[in-house]
C-alpha positions, -999 to +999 in steps of 0.1 A: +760-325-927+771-342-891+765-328-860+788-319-838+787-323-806+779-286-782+763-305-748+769-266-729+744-251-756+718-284-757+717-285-717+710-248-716+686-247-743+670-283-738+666-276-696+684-250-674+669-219-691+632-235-698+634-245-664+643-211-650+616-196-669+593-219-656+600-214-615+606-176-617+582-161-642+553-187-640+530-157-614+507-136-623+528-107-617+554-118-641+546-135-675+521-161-659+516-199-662+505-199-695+532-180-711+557-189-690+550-224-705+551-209-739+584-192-736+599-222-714+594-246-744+603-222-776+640-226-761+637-268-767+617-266-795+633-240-814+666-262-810+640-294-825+636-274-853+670-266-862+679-296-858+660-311-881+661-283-906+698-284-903+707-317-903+678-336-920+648-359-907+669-385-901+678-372-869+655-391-849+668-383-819+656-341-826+622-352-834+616-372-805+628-346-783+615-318-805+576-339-803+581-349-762+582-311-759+555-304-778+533-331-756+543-312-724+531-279-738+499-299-749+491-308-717+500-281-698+478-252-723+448-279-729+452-283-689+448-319-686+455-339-658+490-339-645+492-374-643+495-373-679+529-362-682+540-389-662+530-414-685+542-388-714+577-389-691+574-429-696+560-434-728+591-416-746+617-443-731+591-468-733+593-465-766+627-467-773+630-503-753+603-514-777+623-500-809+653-517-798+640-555-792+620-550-822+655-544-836+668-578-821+639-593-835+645-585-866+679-601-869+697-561-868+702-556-829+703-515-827+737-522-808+756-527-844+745-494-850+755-478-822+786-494-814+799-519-833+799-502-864+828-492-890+830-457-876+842-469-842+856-504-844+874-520-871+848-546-881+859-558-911+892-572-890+872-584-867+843-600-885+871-620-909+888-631-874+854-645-864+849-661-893+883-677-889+877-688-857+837-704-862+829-675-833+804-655-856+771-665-844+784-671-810+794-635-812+763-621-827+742-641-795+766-617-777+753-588-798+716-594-789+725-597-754+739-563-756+710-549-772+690-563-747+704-546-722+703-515-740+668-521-742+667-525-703+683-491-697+653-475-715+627-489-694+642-484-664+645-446-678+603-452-685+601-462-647+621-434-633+602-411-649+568-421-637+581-425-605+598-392-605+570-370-626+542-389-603+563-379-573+572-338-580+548-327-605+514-328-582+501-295-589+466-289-615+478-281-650+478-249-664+484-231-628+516-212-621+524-242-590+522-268-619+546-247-639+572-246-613+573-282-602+577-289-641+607-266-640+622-290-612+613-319-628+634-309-654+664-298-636+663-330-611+654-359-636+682-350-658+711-363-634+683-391-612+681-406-647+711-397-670+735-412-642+715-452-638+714-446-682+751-438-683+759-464-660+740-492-679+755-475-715+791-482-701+782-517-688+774-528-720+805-512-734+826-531-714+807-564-721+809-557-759+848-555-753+850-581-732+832-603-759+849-590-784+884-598-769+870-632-757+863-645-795+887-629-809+922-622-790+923-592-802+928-563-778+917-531-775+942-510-798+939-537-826+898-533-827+896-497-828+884-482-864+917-471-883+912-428-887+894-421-918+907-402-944+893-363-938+891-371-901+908-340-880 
């Protein structure tokens, strides 16, 4: 089954409402840090599971999410020091950079996958023009290049949030102070980091276009995927 796209319901669940719960019920004289924390993170987790129960283990992008949650929770009930969810904050990101030059590596940049793939653009058009032309591995240099800076917006994502966990979060685990900066961490690093992401995600749109126009001629109505039989 595909998943369709709700971002209201996945921004609520995923941070507004754990990060409520987290600045205004994390006293003692309301559910306290401890289960503040709990109930903060059953809202993200609870959507990880369904996720993955709904839509299979192959979403990849539920279980990262869905096990980055369950680290915070780790380190906030084991209360470990804070400056461990800062390199949690990185690690996840981190990650993801690594996955995608491995992908380059491999001879598969993650970008075909992504992108340029038979859902979005027409590649079998495009790949015979290519191969008219003698522009296919001059093309698929372009491709790495892309994934490359793909790669690049994840770890600057991994270095904003160090930066940005190191900076708010200051407080001992485990106390209702720590619970609260957590809850603005949440709130702030979604738009500090989603905007430089976005930003670098629609760079590397417009160079794919770009390079696909410059080997090709084709422009930007020809390349798109024709609608697929069953699409609404």
């Amino acid at each position: 089954m595909t998943r369709k796209p709700r971002p209201l319901a996945d921004l609520l669940l995923s941070i507004v409402i754990p990060s409520l719960v987290l600045m205004n019920f994390s006293d003692a004289a309301a559910l306290g840090a401890h289960w503040a924390l709990i109930v903060a993170l059953s809202f993200p987790v609870a959507l990880g599971l369904y996720e993955l129960l709904r839509f299979g283990s192959a979403n990849f992008i539920a279980l990262l999410g869905l096990v980055s949650v369950l680290l915070t929770g780790g380190i906030g009930l084991w209360q470990l020091d804070a400056q461990w969810l800062a390199v949690k904050e990185a690690a996840i990101p981190a990650l993801l950079g690594s996955a995608v030059l491995i992908s380059v590596w491999l001879g598969y940049p993650l970008i075909r996958v992504l992108l340029y793939n038979p859902r979005i653009l027409d590649t079998e058009k495009i790949d015979r023009i290519l191969l008219e032309r003698g522009q296919q591995a001059a093309f698929g240099a372009r491709l790495d290049n892309a994934t490359y800076l793909l790669g690049a917006s994840f770890f600057v994502s991994a270095a904003l949030n160090y930066l940005l966990a190191r900076w708010i979060v200051t407080s001992p685990s485990g106390t209702a102070a720590f619970n609260e900066e957590l809850g603005r961490l949440t709130l702030i690093s979604y738009p500090v980091i989603a905007l430089p992401s976005l930003l670098i995600m629609l760079a590397i749109i417009y160079f794919l276009w770009l390079s696909i126009q410059g080997s090709t001629g084709l422009q930007l109505t020809e390349i798109l995927a024709p609608p697929h039989a069953g699409d609404k």
